[in-house]
N, CA, C and O atoms as a Tinker XYZ file with bonds, in Angstrom:
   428  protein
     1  N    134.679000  113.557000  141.000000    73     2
     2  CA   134.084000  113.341000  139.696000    64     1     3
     3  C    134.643000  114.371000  138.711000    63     2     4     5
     4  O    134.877000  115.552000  138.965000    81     3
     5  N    134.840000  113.669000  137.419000    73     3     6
     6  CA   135.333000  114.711000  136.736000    64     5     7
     7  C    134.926000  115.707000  135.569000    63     6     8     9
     8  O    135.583000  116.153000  134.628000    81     7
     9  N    133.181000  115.957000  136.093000    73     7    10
    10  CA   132.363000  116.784000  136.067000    64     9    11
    11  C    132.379000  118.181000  136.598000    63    10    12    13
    12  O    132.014000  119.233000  136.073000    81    11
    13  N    133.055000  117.845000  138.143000    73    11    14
    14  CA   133.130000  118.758000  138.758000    64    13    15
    15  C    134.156000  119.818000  138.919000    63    14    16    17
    16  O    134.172000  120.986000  139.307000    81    15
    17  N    135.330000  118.616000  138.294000    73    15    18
    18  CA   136.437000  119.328000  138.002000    64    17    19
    19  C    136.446000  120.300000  136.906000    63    18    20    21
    20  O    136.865000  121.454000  136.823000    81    19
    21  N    135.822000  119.451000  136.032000    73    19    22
    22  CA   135.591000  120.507000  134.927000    64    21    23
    23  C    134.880000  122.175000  135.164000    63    22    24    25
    24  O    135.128000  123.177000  134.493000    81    23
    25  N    134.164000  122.077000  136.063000    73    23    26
    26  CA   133.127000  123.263000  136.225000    64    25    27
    27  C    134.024000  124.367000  137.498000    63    26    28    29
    28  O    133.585000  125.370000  138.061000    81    27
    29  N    135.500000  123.649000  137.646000    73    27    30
    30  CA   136.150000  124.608000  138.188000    64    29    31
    31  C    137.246000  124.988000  137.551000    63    30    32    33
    32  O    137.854000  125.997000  137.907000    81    31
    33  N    137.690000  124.143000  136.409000    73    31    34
    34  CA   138.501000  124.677000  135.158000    64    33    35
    35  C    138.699000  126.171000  135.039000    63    34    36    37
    36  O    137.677000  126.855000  135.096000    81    35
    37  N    139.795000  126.744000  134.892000    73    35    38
    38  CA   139.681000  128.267000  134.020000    64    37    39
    39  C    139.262000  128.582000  132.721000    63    38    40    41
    40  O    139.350000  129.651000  132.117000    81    39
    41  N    138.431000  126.667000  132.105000    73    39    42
    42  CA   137.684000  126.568000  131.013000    64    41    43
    43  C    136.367000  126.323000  131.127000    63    42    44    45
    44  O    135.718000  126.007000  130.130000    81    43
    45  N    135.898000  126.415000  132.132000    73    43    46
    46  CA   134.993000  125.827000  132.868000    64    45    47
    47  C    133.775000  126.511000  132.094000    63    46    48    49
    48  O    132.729000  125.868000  132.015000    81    47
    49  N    133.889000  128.350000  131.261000    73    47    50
    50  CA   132.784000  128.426000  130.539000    64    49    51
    51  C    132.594000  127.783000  129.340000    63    50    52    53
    52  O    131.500000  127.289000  129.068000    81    51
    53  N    133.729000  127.721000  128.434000    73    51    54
    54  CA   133.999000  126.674000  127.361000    64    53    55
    55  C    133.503000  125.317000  127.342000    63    54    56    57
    56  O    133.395000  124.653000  126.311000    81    55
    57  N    133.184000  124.890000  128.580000    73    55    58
    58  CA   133.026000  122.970000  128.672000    64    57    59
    59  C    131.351000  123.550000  129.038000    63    58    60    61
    60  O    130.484000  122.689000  128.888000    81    59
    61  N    131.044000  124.450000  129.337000    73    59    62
    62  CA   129.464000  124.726000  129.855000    64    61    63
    63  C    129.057000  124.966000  128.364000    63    62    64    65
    64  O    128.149000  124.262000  127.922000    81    63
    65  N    129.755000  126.072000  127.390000    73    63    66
    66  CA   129.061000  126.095000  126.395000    64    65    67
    67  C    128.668000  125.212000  125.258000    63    66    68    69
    68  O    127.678000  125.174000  124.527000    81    67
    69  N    129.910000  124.422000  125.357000    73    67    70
    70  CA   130.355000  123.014000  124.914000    64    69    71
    71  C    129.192000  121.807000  124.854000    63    70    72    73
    72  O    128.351000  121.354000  124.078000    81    71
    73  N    129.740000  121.590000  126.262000    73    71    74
    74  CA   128.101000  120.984000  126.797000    64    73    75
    75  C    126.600000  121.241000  126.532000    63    74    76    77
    76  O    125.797000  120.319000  126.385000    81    75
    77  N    126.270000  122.561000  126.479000    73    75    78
    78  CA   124.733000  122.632000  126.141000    64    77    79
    79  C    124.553000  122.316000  125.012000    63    78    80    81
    80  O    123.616000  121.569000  124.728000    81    79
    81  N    125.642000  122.935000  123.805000    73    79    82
    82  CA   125.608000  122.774000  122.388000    64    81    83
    83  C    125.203000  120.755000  121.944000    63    82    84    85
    84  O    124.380000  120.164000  121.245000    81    83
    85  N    126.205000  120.418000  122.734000    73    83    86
    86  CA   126.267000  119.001000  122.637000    64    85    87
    87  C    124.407000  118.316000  123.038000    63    86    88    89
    88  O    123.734000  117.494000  122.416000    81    87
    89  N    124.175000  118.900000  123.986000    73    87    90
    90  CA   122.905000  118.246000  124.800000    64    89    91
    91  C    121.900000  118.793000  123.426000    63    90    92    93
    92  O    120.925000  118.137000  123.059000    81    91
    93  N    122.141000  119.531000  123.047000    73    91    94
    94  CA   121.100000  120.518000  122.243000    64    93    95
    95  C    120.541000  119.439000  120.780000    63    94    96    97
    96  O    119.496000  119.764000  120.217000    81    95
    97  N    121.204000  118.393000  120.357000    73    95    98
    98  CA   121.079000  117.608000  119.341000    64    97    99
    99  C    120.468000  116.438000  119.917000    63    98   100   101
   100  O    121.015000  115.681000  120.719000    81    99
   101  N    119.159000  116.324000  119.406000    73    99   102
   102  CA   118.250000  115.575000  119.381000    64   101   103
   103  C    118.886000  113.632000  120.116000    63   102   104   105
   104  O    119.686000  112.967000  119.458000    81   103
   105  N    118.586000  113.367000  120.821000    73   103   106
   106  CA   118.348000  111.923000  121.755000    64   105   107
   107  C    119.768000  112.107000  122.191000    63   106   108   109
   108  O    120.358000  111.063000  122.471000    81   107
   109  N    120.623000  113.546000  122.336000    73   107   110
   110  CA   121.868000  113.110000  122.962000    64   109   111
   111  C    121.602000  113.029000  124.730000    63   110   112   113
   112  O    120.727000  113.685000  125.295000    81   111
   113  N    122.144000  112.493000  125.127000    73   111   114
   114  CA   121.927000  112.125000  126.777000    64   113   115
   115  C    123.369000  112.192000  127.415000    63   114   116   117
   116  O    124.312000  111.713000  126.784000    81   115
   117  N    123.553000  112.737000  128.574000    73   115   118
   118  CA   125.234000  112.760000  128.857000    64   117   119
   119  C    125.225000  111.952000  130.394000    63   118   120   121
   120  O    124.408000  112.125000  131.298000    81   119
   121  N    126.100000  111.259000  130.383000    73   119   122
   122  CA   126.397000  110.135000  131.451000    64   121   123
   123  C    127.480000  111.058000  132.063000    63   122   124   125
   124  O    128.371000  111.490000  131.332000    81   123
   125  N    127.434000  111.384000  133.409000    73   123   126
   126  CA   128.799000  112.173000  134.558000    64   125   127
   127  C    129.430000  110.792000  135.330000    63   126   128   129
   128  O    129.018000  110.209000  136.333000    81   127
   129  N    130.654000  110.494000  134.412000    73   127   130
   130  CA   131.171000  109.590000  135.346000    64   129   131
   131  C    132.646000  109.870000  135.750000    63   130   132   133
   132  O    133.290000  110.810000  135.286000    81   131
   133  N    133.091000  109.041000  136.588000    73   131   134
   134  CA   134.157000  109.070000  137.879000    64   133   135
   135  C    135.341000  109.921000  137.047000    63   134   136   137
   136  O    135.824000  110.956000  137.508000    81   135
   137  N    135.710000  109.393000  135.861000    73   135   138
   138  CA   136.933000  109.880000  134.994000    64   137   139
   139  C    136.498000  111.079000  134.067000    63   138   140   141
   140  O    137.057000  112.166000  134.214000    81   139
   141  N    135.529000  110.913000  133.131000    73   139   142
   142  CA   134.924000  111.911000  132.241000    64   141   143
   143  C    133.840000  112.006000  132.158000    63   142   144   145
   144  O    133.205000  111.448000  133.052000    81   143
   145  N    133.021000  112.760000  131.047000    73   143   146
   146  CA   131.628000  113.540000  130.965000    64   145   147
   147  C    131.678000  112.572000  129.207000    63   146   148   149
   148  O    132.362000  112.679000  128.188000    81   147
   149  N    130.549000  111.682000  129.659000    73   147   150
   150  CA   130.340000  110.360000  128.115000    64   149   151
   151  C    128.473000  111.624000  127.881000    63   150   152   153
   152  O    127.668000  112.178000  128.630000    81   151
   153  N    128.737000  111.427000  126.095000    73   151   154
   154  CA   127.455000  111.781000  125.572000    64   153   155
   155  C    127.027000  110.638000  124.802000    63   154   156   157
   156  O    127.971000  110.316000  124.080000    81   155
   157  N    126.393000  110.151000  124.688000    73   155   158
   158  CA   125.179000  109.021000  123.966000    64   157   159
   159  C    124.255000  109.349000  123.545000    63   158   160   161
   160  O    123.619000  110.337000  123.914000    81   159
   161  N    123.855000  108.300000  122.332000    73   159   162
   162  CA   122.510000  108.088000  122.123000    64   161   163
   163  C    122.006000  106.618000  122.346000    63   162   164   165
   164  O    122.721000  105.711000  122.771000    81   163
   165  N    120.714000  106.501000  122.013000    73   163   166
   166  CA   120.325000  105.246000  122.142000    64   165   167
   167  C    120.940000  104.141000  121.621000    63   166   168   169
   168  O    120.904000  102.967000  121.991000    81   167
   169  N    121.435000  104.602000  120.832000    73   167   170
   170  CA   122.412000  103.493000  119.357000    64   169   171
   171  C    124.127000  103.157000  120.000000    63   170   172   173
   172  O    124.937000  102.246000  119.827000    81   171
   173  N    124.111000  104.263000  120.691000    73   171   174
   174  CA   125.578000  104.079000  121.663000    64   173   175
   175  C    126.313000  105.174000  121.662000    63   174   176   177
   176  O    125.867000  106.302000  121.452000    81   175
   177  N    127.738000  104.834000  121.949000    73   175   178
   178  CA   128.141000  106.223000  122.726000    64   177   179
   179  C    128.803000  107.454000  121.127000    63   178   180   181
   180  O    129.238000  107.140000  120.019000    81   179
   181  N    128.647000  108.385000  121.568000    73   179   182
   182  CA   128.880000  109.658000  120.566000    64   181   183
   183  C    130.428000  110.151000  120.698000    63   182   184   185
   184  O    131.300000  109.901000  119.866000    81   183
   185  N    130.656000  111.111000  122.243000    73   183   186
   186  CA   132.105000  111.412000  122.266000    64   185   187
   187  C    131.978000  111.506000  124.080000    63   186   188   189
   188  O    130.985000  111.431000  124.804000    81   187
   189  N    133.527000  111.711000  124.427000    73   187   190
   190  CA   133.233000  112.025000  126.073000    64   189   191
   191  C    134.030000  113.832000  125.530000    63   190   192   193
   192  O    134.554000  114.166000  124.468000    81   191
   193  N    133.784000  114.609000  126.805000    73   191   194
   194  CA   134.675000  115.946000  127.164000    64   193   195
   195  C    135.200000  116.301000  127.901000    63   194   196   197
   196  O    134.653000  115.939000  128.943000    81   195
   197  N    135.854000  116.739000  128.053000    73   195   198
   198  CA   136.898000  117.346000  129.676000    64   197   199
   199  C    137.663000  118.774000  129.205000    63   198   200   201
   200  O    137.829000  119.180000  128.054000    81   199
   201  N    138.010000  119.307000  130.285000    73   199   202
   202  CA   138.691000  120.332000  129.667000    64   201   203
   203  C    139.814000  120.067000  130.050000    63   202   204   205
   204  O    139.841000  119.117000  130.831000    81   203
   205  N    141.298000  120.773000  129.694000    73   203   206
   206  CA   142.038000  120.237000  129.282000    64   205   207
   207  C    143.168000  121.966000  129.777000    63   206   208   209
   208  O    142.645000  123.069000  129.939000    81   207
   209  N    144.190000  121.779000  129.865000    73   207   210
   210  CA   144.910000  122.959000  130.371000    64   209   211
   211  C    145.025000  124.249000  129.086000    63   210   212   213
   212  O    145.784000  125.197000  129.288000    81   211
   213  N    144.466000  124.193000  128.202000    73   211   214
   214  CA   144.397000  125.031000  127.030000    64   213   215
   215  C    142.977000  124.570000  126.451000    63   214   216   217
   216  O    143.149000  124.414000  125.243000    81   215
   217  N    141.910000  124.342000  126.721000    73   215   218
   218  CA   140.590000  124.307000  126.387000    64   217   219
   219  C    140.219000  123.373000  126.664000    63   218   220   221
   220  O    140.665000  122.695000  127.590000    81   219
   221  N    139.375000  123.103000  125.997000    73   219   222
   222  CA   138.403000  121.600000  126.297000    64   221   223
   223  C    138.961000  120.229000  124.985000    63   222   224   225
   224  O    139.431000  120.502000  123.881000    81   223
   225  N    138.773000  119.076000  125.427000    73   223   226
   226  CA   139.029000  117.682000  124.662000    64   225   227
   227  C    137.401000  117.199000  124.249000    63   226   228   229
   228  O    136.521000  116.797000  125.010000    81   227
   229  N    137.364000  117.363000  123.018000    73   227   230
   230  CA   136.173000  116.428000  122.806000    64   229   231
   231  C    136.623000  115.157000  121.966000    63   230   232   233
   232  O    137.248000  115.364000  120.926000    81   231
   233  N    136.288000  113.593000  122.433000    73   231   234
   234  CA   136.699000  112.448000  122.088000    64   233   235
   235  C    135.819000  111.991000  121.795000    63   234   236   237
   236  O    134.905000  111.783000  122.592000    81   235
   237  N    135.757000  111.577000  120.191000    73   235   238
   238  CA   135.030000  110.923000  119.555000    64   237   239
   239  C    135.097000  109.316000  119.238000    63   238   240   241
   240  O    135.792000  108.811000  118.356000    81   239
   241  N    134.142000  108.548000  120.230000    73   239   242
   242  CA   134.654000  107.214000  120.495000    64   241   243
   243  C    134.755000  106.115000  119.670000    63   242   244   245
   244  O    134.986000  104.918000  119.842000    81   243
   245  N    134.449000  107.048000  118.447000    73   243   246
   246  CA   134.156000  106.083000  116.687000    64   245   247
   247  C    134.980000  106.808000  115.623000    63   246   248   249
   248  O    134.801000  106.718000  114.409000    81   247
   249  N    136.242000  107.802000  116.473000    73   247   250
   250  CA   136.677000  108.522000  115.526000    64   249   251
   251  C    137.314000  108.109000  114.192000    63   250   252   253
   252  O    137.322000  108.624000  113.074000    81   251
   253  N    137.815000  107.057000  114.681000    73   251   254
   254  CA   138.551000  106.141000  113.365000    64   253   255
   255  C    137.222000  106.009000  112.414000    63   254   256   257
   256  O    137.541000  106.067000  111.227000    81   255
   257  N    136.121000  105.882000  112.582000    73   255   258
   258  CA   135.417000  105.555000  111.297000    64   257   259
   259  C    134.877000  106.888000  110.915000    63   258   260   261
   260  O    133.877000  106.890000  110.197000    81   259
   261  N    135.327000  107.878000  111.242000    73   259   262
   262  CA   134.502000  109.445000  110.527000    64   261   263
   263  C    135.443000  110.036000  109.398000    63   262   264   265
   264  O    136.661000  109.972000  109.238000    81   263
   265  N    134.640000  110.507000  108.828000    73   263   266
   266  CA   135.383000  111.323000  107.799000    64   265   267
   267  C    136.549000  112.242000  108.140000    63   266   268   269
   268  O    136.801000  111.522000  109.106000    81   267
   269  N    137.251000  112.946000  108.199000    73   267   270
   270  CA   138.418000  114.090000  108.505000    64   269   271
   271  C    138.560000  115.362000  107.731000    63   270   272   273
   272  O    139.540000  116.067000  107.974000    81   271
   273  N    137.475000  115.826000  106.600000    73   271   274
   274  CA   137.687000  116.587000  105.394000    64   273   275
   275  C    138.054000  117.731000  106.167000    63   274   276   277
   276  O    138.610000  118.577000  105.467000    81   275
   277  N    137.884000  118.187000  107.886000    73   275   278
   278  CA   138.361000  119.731000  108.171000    64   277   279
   279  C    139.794000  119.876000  108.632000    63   278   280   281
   280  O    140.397000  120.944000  108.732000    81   279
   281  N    140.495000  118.080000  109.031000    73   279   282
   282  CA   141.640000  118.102000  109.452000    64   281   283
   283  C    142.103000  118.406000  111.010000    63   282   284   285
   284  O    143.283000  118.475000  111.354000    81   283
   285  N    140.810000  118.599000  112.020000    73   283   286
   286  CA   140.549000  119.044000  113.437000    64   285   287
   287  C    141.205000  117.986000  114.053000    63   286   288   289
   288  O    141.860000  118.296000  115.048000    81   287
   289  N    141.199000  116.537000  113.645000    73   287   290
   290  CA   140.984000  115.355000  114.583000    64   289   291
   291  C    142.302000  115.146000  114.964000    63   290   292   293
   292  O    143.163000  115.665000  114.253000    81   291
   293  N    142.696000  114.414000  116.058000    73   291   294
   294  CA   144.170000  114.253000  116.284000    64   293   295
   295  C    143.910000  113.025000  117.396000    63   294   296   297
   296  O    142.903000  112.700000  118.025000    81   295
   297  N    145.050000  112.581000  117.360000    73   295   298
   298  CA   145.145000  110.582000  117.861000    64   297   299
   299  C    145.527000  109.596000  117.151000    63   298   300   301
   300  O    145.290000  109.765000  115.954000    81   299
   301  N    146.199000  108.290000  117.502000    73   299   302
   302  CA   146.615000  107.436000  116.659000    64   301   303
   303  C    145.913000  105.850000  117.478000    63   302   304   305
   304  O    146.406000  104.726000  117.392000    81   303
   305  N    144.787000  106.210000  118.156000    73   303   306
   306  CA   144.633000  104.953000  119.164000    64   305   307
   307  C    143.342000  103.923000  118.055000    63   306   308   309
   308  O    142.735000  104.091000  116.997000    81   307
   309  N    143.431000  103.176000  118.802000    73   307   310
   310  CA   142.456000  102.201000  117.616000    64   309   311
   311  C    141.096000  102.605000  117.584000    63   310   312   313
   312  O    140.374000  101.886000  116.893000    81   311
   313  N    140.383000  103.883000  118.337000    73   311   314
   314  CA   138.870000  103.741000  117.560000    64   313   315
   315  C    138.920000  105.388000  118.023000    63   314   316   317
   316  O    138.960000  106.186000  117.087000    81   315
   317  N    138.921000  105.901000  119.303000    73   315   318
   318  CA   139.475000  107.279000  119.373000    64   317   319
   319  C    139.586000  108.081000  118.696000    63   318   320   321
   320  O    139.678000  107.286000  117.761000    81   319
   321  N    139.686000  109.134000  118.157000    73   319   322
   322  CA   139.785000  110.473000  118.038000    64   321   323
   323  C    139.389000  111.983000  118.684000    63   322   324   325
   324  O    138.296000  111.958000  119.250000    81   323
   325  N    139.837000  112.845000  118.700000    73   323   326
   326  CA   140.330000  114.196000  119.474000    64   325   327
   327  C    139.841000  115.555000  119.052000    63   326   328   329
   328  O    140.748000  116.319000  118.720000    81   327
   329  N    138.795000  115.964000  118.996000    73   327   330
   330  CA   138.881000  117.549000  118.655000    64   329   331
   331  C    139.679000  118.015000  119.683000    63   330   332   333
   332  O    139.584000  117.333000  120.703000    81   331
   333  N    140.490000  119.022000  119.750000    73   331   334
   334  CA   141.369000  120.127000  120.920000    64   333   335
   335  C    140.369000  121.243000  120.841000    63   334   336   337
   336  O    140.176000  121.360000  119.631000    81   335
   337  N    139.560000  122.206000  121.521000    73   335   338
   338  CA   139.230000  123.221000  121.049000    64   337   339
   339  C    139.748000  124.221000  122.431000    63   338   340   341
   340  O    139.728000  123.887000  123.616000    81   339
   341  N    140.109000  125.260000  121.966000    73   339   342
   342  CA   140.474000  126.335000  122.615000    64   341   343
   343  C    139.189000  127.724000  122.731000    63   342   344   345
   344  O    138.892000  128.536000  123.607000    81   343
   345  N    138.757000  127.464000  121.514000    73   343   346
   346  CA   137.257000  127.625000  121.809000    64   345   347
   347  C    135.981000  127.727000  121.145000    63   346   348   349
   348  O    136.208000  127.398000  119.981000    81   347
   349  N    134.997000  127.954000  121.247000    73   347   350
   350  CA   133.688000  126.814000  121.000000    64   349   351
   351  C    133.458000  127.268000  118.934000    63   350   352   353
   352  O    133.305000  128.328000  118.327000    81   351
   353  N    133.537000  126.075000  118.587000    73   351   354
   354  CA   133.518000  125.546000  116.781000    64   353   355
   355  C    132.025000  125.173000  116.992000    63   354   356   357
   356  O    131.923000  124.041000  117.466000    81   355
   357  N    131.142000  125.636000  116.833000    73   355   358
   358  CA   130.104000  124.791000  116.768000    64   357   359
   359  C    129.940000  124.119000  115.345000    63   358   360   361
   360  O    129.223000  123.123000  115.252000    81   359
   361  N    130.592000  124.640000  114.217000    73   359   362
   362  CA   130.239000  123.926000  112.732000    64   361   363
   363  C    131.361000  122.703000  113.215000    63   362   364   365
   364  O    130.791000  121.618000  113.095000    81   363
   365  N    132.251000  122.593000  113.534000    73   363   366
   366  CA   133.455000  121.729000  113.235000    64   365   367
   367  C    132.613000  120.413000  114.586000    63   366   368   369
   368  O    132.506000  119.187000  114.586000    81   367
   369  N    132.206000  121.453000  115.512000    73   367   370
   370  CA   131.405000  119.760000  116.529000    64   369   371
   371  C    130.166000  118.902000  115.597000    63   370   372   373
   372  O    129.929000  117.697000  115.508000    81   371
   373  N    129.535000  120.067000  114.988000    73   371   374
   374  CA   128.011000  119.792000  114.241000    64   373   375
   375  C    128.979000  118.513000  113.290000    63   374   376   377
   376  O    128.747000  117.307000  113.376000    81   375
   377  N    129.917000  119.045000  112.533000    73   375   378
   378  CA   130.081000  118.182000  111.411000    64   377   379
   379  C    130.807000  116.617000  112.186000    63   378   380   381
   380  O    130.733000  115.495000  111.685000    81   379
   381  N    131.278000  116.867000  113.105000    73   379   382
   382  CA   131.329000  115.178000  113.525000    64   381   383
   383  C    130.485000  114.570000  114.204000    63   382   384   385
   384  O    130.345000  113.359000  114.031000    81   383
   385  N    129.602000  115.366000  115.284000    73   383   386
   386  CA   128.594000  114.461000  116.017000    64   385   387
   387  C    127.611000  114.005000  114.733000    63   386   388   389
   388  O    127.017000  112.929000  114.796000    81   387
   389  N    127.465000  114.935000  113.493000    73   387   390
   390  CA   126.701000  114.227000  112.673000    64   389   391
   391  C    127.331000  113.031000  112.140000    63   390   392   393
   392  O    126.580000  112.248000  111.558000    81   391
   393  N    128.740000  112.695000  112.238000    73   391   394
   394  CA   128.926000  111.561000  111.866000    64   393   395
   395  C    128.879000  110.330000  112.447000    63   394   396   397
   396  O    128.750000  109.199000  111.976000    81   395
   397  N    129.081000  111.002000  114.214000    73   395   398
   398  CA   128.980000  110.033000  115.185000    64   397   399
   399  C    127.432000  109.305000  115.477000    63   398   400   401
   400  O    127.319000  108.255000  116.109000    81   399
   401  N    126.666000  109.808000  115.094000    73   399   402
   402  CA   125.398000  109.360000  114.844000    64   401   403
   403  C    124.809000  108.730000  113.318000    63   402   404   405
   404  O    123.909000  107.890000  113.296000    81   403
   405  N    125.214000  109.067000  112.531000    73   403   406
   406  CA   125.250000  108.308000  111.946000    64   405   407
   407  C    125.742000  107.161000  111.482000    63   406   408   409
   408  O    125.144000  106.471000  110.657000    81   407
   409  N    127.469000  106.720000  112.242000    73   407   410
   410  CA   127.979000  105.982000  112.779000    64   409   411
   411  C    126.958000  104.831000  113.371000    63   410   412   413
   412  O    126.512000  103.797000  112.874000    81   411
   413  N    126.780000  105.480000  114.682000    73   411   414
   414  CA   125.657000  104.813000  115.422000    64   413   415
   415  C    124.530000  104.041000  114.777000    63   414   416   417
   416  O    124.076000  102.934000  115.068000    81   415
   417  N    124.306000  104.601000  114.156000    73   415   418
   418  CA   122.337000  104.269000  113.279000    64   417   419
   419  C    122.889000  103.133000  112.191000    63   418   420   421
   420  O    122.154000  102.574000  111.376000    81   419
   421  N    123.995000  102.950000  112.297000    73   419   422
   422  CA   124.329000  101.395000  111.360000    64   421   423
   423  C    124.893000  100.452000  111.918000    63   422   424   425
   424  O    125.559000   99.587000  111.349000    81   423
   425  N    124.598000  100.570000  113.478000    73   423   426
   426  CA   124.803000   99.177000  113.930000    64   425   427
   427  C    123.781000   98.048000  113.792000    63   426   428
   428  O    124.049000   96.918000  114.202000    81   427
């Protein structure tokens, strides 16, 4: 699982701090599955994380419809987008999971 992998990463405190920050915003819920670590809300999915050989990947699964005003995001796939973090942004996560939820809340 690649939960577990993560928690043996040489990023492994980065994806822990990562993670709580993430859990810490109201109805987020995190699914541990076979490939990655998915966060949700009731409305649907938010971003997945993994860490990554130079920090952690946070993938925002609605990235194409969020704003970009900090310039963090990186990807060219059809709904996807990428924070890279090397290490923990909590304003730069705050400002997209708020979009990814609000995303959400207009389906």
């Amino acid at each position: 699982m690649q939960y577990d992998k993560d928690l043996k990463s040489e990023h492994k405190d980065l994806f822990i701090q990562a993670r709580e920050f993430l859990l810490s915003f109201e109805g987020i819920i995190e699914a541990k599955k076979e490939r990655i670590t998915t966060y949700f809300n009731a409305k649907g999915g938010i971003c997945h994380m993994r860490t990554m050989p130079y920090g952690i990947d946070l993938g925002f699964l609605k990235g194409t419809k969020m704003k970009d005003d900090l310039g963090l995001l990186t990807g060219k796939g059809k709904a996807i987008r990428v924070l890279p973090l090397k290490e923990l942004d909590k304003k730069a996560i705050e400002y997209y999971i708020k979009q990814a939820i609000v995303i959400n809340s207009k389906k």
